[in-house]
RODO-2510 file (C-alpha; in nm, 4 decimals, decimal comma):
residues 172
     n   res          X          Y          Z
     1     x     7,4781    27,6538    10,9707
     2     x     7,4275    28,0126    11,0653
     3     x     7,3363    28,1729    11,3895
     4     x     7,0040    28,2691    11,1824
     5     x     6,9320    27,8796    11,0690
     6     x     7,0017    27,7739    11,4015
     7     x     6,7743    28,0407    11,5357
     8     x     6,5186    27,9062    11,2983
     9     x     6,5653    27,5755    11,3323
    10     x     6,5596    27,6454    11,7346
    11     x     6,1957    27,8021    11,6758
    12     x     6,0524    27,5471    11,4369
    13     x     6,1878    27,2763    11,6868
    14     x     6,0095    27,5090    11,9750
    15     x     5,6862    27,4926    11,8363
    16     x     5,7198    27,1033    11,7960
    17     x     5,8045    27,0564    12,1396
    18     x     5,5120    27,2727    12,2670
    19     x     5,2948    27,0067    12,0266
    20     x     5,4526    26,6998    12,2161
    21     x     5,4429    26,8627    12,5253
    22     x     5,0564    26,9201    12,4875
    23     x     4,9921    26,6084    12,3288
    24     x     5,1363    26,4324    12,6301
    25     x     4,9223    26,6988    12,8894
    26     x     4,6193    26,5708    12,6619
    27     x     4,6419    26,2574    12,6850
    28     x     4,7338    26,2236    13,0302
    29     x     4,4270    26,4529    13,1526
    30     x     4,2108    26,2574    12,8983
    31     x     4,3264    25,9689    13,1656
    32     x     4,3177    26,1085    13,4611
    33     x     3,9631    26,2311    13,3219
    34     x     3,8542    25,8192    13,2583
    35     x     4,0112    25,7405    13,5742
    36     x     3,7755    25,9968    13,7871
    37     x     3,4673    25,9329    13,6077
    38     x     3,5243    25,5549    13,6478
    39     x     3,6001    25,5730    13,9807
    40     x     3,2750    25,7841    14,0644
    41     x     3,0751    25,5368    13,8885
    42     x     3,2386    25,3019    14,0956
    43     x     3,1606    25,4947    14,4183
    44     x     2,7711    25,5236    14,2688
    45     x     2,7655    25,1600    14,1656
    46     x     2,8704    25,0709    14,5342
    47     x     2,6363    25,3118    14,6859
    48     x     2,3456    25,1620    14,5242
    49     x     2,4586    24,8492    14,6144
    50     x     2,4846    24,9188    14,9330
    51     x     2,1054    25,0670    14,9715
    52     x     2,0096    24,7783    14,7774
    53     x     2,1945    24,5798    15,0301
    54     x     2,0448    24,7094    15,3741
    55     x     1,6982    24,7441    15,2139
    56     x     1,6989    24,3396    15,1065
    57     x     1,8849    24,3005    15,4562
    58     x     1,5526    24,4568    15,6087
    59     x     1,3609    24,2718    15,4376
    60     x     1,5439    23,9245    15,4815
    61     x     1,5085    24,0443    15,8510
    62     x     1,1374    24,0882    15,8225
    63     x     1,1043    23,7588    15,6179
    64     x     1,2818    23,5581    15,8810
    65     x     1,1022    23,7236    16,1884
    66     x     0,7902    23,6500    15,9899
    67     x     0,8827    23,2612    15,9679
    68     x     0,9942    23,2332    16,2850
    69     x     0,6781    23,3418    16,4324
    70     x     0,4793    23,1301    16,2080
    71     x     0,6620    22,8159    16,3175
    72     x     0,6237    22,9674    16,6477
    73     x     0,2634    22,9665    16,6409
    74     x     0,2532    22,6323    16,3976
    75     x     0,4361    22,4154    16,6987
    76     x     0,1668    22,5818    16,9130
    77     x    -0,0863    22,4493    16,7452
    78     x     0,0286    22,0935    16,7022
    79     x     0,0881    22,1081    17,0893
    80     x    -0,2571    22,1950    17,1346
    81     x    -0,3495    21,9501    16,9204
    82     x    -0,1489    21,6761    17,0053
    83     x    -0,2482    21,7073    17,3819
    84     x    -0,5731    21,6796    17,2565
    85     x    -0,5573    21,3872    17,0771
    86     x    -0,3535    21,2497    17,3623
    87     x    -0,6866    21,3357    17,5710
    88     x    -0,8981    21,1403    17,3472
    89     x    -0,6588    20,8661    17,3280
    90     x    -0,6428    20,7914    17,6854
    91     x    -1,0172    20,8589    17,7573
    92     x    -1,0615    20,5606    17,4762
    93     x    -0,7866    20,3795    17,5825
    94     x    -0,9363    20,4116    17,9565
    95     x    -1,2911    20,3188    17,7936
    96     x    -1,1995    20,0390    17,6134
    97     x    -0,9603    19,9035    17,8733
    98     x    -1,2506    19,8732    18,1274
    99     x    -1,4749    19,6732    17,8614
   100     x    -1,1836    19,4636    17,7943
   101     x    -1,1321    19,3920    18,2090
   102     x    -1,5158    19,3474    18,2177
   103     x    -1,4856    19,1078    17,8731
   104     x    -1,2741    18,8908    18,0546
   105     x    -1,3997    18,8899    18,3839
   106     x    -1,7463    18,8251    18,2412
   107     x    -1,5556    18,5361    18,0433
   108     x    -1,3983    18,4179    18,3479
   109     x    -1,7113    18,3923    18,5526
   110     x    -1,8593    18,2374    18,2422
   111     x    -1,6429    17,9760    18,2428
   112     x    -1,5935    17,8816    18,6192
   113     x    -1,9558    17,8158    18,5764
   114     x    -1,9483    17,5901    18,2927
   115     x    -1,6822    17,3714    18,4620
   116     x    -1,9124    17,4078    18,7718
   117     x    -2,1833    17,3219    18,5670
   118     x    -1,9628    17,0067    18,4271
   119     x    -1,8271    16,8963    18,7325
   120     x    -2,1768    16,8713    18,9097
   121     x    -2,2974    16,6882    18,5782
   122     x    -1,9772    16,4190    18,5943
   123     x    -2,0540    16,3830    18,9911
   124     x    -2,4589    16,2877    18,9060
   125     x    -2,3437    16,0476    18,6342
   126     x    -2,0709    15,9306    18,8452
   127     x    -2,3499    15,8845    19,1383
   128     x    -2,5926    15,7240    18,8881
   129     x    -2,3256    15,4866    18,7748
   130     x    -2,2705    15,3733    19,1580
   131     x    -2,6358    15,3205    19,2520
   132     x    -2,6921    15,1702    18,9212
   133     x    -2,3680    14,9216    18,9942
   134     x    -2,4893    14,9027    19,3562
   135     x    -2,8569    14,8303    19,2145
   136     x    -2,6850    14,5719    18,9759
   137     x    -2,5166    14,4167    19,2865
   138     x    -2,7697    14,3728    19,4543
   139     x    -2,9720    14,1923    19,1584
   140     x    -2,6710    13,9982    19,0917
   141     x    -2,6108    13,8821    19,4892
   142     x    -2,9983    13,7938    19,4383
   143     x    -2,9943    13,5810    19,1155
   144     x    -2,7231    13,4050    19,2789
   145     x    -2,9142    13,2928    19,5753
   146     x    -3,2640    13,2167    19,3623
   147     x    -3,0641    13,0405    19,0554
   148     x    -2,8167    12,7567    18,9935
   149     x    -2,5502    12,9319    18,8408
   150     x    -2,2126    12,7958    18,8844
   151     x    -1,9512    12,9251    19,0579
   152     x    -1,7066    12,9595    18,7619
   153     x    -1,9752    13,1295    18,5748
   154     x    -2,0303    13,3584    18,8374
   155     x    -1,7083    13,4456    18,8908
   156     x    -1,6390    13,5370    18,5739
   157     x    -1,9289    13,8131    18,5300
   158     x    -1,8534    13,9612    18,8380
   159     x    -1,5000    14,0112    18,7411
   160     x    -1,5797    14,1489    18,4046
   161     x    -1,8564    14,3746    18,5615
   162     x    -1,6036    14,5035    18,8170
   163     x    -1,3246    14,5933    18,5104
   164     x    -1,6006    14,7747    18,3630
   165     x    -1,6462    14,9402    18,6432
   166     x    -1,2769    15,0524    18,7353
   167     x    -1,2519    15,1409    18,4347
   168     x    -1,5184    15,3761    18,4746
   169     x    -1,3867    15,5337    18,8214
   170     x    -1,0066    15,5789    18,6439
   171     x    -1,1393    15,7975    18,3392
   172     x    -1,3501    16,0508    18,6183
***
């Protein structure tokens, strides 16, 4: 080859490399180019986000503050409402509990009388029984000195008058 080929062949390969070499600057710009615009969509994307964020924060904030102070004033109300009721409760309660003490001291009374009442009835038959034995007695002690009863005879009745009549004393 000749100085001239070289020399041509030096210039053709010049122009080739100045093709490669601005290929190459091409595509890396076209890269770094992607890269920066993806990255400050990135930094927008996150921005947003991050107003989005605080503003939902603020109003998660709100929204809790909000429910708290309902429940606040909810447990209030049952408070109020249950002391109330409580109130009523143990004015009934009080209300009722004196009928009931009156119920069964008027029951009480009620029934101290009845077994008043019974024991004073029991005494009078008890006491009619006697005088009517005593009555019988003396009817008896009479026959036997106007009649002609025997002795055996006698003695027998009185005996079965006088079982009779313990009888009567051991069921009182």
């Amino acid at each position: 080859m000749s100085e001239k080929e070289k020399k041509e062949n030096i210039e053709e390969t010049k122009p080739i490399e100045n093709l490669i070499f601005k290929g190459w600057n091409d595509f890396v710009s076209s890269i770094t180019e992607g890269y920066n615009k993806f990255q400050k969509s990135i930094e927008e994307i996150t921005s947003k986000n991050t107003e989005s964020w605080n503003q939902n924060q603020e109003k998660i904030n709100k929204f809790l503050k909000d429910a708290k102070e309902n429940w606040d004033v909810t447990i209030t109300e049952w408070g109020t409402e249950f002391k109330k009721t409580h109130k009523v409760n143990k004015e009934l309660w009080d209300n009722n509990l004196g009928k009931i003490n009156a119920f069964f001291k008027n029951t009480q009374e009620t029934w101290d009388n009845k077994i008043k009442e019974w024991t004073v009835d029991l005494e009078k038959r008890q006491i009619e029984n006697k005088e009517q034995w005593e009555a019988r007695k003396q009817k008896i002690n009479l026959d036997i000195n106007t009649s002609q009863i025997t002795p055996f005879l006698l003695k027998r009745f009185i005996n079965s008058k006088c079982q009779k009549w313990s009888w009567r004393e051991g069921s009182s």
